[in-house]
N, C-alpha and C positions, 0 to 999 in steps of 0.2 A: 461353426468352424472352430479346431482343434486350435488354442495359441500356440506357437513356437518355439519360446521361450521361458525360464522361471523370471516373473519378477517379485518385486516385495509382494503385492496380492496374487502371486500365481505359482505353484508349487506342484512338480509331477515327483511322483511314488510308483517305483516299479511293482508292479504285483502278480509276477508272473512263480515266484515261489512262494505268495499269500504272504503279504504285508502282517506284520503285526498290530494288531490289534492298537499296544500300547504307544506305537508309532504314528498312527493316525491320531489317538487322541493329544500327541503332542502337538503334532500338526495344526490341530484345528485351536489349540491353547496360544498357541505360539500366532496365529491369526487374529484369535478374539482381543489378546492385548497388544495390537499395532494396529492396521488400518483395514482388519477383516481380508476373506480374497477367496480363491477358490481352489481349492486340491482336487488335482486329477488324478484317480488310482489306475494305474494300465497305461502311463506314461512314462520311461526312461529319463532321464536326465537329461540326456543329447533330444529330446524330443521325439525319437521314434517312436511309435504306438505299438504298443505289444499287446492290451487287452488287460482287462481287471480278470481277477482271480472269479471261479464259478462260487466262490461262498462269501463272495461280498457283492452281488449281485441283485441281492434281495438288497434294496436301499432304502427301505421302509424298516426293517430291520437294525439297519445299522444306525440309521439316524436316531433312535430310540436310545439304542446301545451309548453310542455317545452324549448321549444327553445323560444315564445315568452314570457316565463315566469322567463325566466335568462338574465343578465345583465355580461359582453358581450354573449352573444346569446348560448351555449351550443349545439352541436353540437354531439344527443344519436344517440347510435344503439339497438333496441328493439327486441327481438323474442320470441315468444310463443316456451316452451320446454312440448312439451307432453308427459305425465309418467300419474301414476293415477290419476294428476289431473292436467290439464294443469299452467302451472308457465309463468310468463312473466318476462323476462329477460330484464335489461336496464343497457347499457355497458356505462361506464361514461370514456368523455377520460381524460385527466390531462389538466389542463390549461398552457399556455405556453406562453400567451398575456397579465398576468397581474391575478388581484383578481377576482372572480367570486362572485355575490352577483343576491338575486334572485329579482323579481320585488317587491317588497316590500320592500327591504334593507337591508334582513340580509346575512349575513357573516357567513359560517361557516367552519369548516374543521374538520379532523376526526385523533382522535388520540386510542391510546391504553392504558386501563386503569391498575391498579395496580393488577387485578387478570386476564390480559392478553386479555379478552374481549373490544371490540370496542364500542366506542360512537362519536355523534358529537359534536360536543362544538361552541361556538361562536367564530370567529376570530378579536381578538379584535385591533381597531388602532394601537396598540403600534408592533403589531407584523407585520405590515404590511410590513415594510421595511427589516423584516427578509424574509419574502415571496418572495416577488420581488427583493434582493438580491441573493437568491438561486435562480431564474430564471435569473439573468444578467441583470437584468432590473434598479437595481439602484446600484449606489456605496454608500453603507452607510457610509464607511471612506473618501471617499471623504465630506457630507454632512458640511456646517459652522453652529458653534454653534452661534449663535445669540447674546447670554447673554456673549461671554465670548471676549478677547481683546489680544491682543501680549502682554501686560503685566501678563496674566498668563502664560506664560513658562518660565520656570525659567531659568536662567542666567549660572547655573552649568549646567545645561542640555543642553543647547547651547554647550558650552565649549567640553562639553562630545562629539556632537555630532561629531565635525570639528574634533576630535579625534578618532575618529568610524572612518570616512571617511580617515583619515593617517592609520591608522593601519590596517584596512583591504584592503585596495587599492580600495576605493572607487576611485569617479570621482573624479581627481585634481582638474580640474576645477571649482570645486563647493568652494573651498576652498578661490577661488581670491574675491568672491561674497560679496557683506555687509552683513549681519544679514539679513537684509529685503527681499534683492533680493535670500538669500538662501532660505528663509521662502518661497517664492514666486516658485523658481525654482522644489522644491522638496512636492510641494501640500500640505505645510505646513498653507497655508491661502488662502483666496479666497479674491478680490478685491470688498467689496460691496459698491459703491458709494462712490469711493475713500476712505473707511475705510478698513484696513487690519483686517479681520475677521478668527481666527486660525479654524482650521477643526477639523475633527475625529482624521483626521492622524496625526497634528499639537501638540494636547494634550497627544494623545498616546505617541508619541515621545517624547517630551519635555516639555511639561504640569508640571507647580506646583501639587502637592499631593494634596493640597484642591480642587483645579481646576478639579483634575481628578475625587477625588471621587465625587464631585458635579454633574458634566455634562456627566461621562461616569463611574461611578459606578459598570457597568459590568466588566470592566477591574480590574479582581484580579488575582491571580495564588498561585501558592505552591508548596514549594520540601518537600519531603516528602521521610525518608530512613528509613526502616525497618529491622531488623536480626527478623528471624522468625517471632513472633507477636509482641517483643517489638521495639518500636519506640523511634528510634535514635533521627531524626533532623523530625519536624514540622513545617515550615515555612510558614505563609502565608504572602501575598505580593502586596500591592496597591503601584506599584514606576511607575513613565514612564520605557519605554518598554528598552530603554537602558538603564538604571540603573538594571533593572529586569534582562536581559539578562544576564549583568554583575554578577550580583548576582549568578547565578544561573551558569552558568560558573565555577566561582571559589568554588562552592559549589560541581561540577563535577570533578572539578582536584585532590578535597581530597576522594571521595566517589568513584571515578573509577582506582581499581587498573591492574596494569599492569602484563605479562607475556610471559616472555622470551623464544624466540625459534630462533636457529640455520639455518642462513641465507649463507650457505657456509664456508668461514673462518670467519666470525661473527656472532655477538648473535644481534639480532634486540629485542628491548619492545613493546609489543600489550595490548593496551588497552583491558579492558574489553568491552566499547564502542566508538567504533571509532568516535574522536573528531570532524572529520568533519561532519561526519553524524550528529551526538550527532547536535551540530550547526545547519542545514539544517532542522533536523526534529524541533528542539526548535522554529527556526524561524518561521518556516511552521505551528507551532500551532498556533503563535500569527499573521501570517497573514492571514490565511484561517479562525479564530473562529468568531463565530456569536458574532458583538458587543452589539447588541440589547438584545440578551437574558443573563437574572441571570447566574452565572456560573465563574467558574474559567479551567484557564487553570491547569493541573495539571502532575507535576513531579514527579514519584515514582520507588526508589530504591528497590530491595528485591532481596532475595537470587535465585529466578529465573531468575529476567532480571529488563530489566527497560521499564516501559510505561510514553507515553505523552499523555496523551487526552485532547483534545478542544471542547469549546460546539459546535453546529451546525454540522450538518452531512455533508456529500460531496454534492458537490452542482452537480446541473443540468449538465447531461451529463459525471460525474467521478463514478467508481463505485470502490469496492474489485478488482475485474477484468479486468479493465482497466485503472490501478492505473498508470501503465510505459507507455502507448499508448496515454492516454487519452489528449488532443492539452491542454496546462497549461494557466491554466485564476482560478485568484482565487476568492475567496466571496470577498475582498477589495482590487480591482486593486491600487487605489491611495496608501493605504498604504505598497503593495508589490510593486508597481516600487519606494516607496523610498527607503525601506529597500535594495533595487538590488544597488540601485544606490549610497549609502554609501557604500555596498560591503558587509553587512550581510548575504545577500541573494545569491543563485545563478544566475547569471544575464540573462542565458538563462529561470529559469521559470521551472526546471527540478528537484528542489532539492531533489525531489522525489526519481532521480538516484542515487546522490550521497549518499541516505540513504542506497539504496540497496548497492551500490558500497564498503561498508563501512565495509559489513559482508562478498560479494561474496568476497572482496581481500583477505580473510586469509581461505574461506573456512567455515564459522560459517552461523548457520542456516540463515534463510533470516527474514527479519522481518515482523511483523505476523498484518495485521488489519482485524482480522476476529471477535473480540469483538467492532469493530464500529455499532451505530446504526442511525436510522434516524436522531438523535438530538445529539450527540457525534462522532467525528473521535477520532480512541483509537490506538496509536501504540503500541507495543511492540518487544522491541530486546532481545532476551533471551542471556544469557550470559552461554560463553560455553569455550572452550579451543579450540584455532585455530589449523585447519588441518596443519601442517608443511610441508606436501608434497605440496597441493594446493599452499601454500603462496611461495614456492619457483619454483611451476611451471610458475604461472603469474609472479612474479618478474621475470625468467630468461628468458619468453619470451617477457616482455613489455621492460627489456633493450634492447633485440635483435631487435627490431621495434624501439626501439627509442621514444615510445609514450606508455599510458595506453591501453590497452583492452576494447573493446566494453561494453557498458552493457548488450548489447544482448551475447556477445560472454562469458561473464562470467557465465548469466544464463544457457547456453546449458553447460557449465563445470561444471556448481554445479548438474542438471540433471544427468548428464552423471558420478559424484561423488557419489552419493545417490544412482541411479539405473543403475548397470553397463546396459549392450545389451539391451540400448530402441532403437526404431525404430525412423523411421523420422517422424510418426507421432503422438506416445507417445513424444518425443521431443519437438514436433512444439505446442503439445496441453497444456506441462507443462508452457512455457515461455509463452504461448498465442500467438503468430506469425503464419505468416499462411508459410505452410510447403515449400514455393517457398524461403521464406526469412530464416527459418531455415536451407534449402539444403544449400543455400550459404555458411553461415555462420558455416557449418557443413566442407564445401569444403575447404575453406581458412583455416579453425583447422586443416586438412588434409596436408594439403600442408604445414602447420606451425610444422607440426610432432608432434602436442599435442593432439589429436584425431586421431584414429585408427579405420578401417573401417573392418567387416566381414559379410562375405554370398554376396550373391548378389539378384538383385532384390525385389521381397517381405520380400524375409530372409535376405536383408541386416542390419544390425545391426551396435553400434557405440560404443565405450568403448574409455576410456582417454586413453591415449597414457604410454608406460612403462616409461616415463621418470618423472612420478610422484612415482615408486617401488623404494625408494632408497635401500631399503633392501631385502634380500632374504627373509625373510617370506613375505614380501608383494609383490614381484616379482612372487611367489608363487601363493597369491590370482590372481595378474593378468591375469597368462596365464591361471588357471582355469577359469574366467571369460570367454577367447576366447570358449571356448570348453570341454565340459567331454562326448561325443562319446568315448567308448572304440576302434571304429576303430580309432580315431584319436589319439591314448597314444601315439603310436611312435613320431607325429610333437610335441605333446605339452611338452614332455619333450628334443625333439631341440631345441624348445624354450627358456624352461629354461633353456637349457644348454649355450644358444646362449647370453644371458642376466646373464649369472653370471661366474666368472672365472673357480666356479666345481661344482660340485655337487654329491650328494650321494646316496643312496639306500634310505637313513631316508626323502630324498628329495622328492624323486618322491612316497615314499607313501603315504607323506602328501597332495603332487599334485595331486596324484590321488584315494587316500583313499582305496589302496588296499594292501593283505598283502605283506610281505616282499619277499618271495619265486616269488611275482609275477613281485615285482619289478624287482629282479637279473635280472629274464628270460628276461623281457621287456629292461635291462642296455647290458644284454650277446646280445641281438639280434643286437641289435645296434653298440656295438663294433665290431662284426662279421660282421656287413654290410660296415666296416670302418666312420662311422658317430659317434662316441663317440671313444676316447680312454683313458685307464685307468692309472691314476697318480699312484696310488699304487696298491696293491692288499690286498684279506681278509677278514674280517667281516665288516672294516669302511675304502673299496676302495670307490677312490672319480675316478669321471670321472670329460674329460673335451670337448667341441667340438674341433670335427679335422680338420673342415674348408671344410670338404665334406659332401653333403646333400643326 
C-alpha cells in the first residue's frame, strides 16, 4: 500500500519530467541525518501516482549511484511498487556514523513545518554538535571554550559548590582538593598546553553571569506558576546551574503544598510533588538539554500538575517506551558525572526511577512524557491526592523487608491498583517487561501476601491483596473484584465474612447487587449449613463466621 501523505520519514518526488539526479541525492542526505524514511519517485505531492521516470527504473542502478554520490557512502534499499503506475521506492536508513553530506557538500536534514507538512532544510555548522551529540559521538559539555580562562568562574560559585558537595553527600574527597585540582577532578577545565582552559561544564557550573551569557547563551530557564490563566510568579533565569537549582528549589518549597494522611497511629505530610523526584527530574533537565540550541529550560505550576521541559529530544537509543529500561548515558556525559559526583544527581544514572518512585509510593498517577517531541523532552506530574491505602501498603511492607520496594515491583502494584484481574500478560505489557520477569515479580508479591492470585492457568488472574481494604465498603469492592458468578455468592460472602468482624443483609446486597429477599435466603442458607451464625436476630441481624467452611 502506496502512503497518502508526506511525513518527516515519507517524501513523494514527481518524476514524470525525470527527477534530477542531484535532488534525490539531497533527499536521501536530508533522510540520513533525521530519523531515516522512505522516497517515493512517481508520487506528486498532492499524492496522486503518476509513475517513476523509464530511466530510474533500473533500481540496482541507482542505488549504487547514490552510494557514490554521498559522503560517508549511503547505504538505499530501492523497489519498484507496481499499482497503476509503477512507483520506485527508496528506503533511506538513519545515519549512526556521523553527518551525511552529498558529493558536492551539502548538508541537509528534514524537519516539520508550521502547518505540519515536511521539507528539507540546510544543516547548518552550528547545529552540527547537536547532531553528533544525539548520536554519542561528541560531548559538547565536555568541549573548552577557548576565549574564556578560570578567572571567569566566580568566587561565590566555587564556595557554593564545596557546599553542594557537604550537603548533599557528595564525594568527601573532593573537598581536600585546591580549587585547581577540583576544577580538574570534576571536568571543570581541560589542560591545553599547560593553560587551564574552563569547559561547558565548568561555566554551567560556576561561570560568572557575563561569562555565561557570552560563551553559552543558550543556558536560560524559568519558573513559571499559574491559578487558572492568571500568572502568579514569571521568572526568568541566566545564573550558573547551582545558583539556578537553588533558586528554584526554594521557589518549590512555597508553591508545593502538602497533604496529610493517616499512617497508623500517625498523621505523615505528602507533598504535592515529591521532593526528591521534583530534584531528579530538575536535574535531569539541565543535564540531558541540548546546549547548542536557543531555548530555556522550563518550570511550570498550574492547577493540574507540574511540567519540566528541556530543549533537545531523547537522544539515540531512549524513547516514551523505554524510559525505565533504557542503559542511562545522557546528551552531556561530563556535565552528569559532575553533577552525580557533588551528589545532585543520582549516582547510579537512574533518576529516571526515582521520578517514577516518587508518585508509585503514595499511589498518585505516574508521570506522563507523552507531550515530548523530537526537539523537547516535556514531563509532567499531575497533582492529585495520595491513595492512603497504597501509601500504607508499601510503608508496611518495606518496614517488614527492611529496604524500599522494587521499581518494577511498585509498577505491577499500581497496574494491579487501576485495573483489578489483569493477567500476566496485560501486566507484563503495562510496565513493559517481558512476562518471565513479571511472573517473578508477580510470585514474590505472593509470597509477601500483597498480591492475591485467582483462576488458574489461562484464567489465572492477579488482584492486590485485602490488606490494602481497611474498611468494609472497600473490603466489599474487593471480594467483588474476586468473583460475581452467581454460583459462587455462597464463597464470596465467606469472604466477606471472613475479612470483617459481621456483617449484614445491607452487606451482601451491596456485594452482590441483589435484592433483599435474596440476600436473607442466601445469609438463611448459610447459617443452616453452620458457616455463618447469627449475632442477633430481625430486620438488622448481623452475622458472623463460625470458623467452619
Amino acid at each position: 500500500m502506496l502512503p497518502k501523505k508526506e511525513t518527516l520519514t515519507i517524501e513523494f518526488k514527481s518524476d514524470r519530467n525525470k527527477l534530477q539526479n542531484s535532488d534525490i541525492f539531497d533527499a536521501v542526505v536530508a533522510f540520513a541525518n533525521t530519523e531515516g524514511g522512505d522516497l517515493y519517485l512517481g508520487i506528486e505531492d498532492s499524492g496522486e501516482v503518476t509513475g517513476v521516470h523509464k530511466d530510474h527504473k533500473n533500481h540496482a542502478t541507482l542505488t549504487a549511484f547514490i552510494a557514490n554520490n554521498t559522503l560517508p557512502p549511503v547505504s538505499v534499499r530501492a523497489e519498484i511498487i507496481e499499482e497503476n503506475h509503477p512507483v520506485l521506492k527508496i528506503s533511506v536508513p538513519k545515519s549512526y556514523n556521523g553527518i551525511v553530506a552529498t558529493i558536492s557538500g551539502k548538508v541537509l536534514r528534514r524537519r516539520i513545518k508550521a502547518d505540519g507538512t515536511p521539507e528539507n532544510v540546510p544543516m547548518y555548522p552550528a547545529e552540527f554538535a547537536s547532531r553528533l551529540s544525539e548520536l554519542r559521538m561528541i560531548d559538547y559539555s565536555a568541549m573548552p571554550v577557548l576565549e574564556c580562562s578560570i578567572d571567569d568562574f566566580d568566587p561565590l560559585e566555587i564556595e557554593q559548590l564545596r557546599n553542594v558537595i557537604l550537603s548533599y553527600n557528595g564525594e568527601r574527597s573532593l573537598l581536600d582538593l585546591s580549587d585547581e585540582d577540583l576544577f580538574k577532578a570534576l571536568g571543570l577545565v581541560r589542560d591545553l598546553n599547560g593553560q587551564l582552559v574552563p569547559t561547558i561544564t565548568g561555566l554551567l557550573l560556576i561561570g560568572r553571569i557575563d561569562a555565561l551569557k557570552c560563551h553559552v547563551p543558550t543556558h536560560t530557564s524559568s519558573f513559571q506558576v499559574f491559578a487558572g490563566t492568571d500568572v502568579k510568579i514569571n521568572d526568568d533565569m541566566c545564573l550558573p546551574l547551582l545558583s539556578t537549582i537553588d533558586k528554584i528549589n526554594t521557589y518549590m518549597d512555597a508553591w508545593n503544598p502538602e497533604q496529610e494522611i493517616e499512617m497508623g497511629l500517625f498523621r505523615i505530610s505528602i507533598p504535592d510533588f515529591n521532593k526528591r523526584a521534583f530534584r531528579e527530574a530538575l536535574v535531569n533537565a539541565f543535564s540531558h538539554r541540548d546546549y547548542s540550541k536557543m531555548g530555556r529550560v522550563r518550570i511550570a505550576i498550574n492547577d493540574d500538575g507540574l511540567t519540566i521541559a528541556n530543549p533537545g529530544g531523547f537522544i539515540e537509543g531512549v524513547s516514551i517506551k523505554n524510559l525505565l529500561n533504557a542503559e542511562p548515558h545522557g546528551r552531556n556525559p561530563q556535565l552528569a558525572d559532575a553533577l552525580k559526583r557533588i551528589g545532585l544527581a543520582e549516582k547510579t544514572g537512574r533518576g529516571i526511577d526515582r521520578i517514577y518512585e516518587g508518585s508509585l509510593l503514595y499511589g498518585n498517577p505516574l508521570p506522563d512524557y507523552s507531550n515530548s517531541t523530537l526537539v523537547t523532552v516535556s514531563l509532567f506530574i499531575p497533582r492529585s491526592k495520595p491513595d492512603s491505602q497504597i501509601a500504607k501498603l508499601v510503608s508496611s511492607e518495606q518496614k517488614r523487608l527492611g529496604r524500599p520496594l522494587s521499581l518494577n515491583t511498585l509498577l505491577v502494584l499500581n497496574v494491579l491498583k487501576d485495573i483489578p484481574r489483569s493477567n500476566l500478560t496485560d501486566i507484563a505489557e503495562a510496565v513493559n517487561l517481558s512476562e518471565i520477569a513479571t511472573k517473578a515479580i508477580l510470585d514474590t508479591s505472593i509470597e509477601c501476601g500483597i498480591v492475591d492470585i485467582y483462576g488458574s492457568g489461562r484464567n489465572r488472574t492477579y488482584i492486590l491483596s485485602p490488606k490494602i481494604y481497611s474498611t468494609k465498603s472497600k473490603r466489599i469492592g474487593y471480594v467483588r473484584q474476586v468473583d460475581i458468578d452467581e454460583t459462587r455468592y455462597p464463597e464470596l460472602i465467606i469472604n466477606l465474612a471472613k475479612t470483617n468482624e459481621f456483617i449484614s443483609r445491607a452487606d451482601v446486597v451491596q456485594l452482590l447487587h441483589v435484592d433483599n429477599n435474596k440476600a436473607y435466603r442466601l445469609l438463611k442458607s448459610l447459617v443452616d449449613q453452620g458457616v455463618l451464625e447469627p449475632i442477633n436476630k430481625g430486620r438488622y441481624a448481623k452475622y458472623r463466621h463460625s470458623g467452619n467452611d
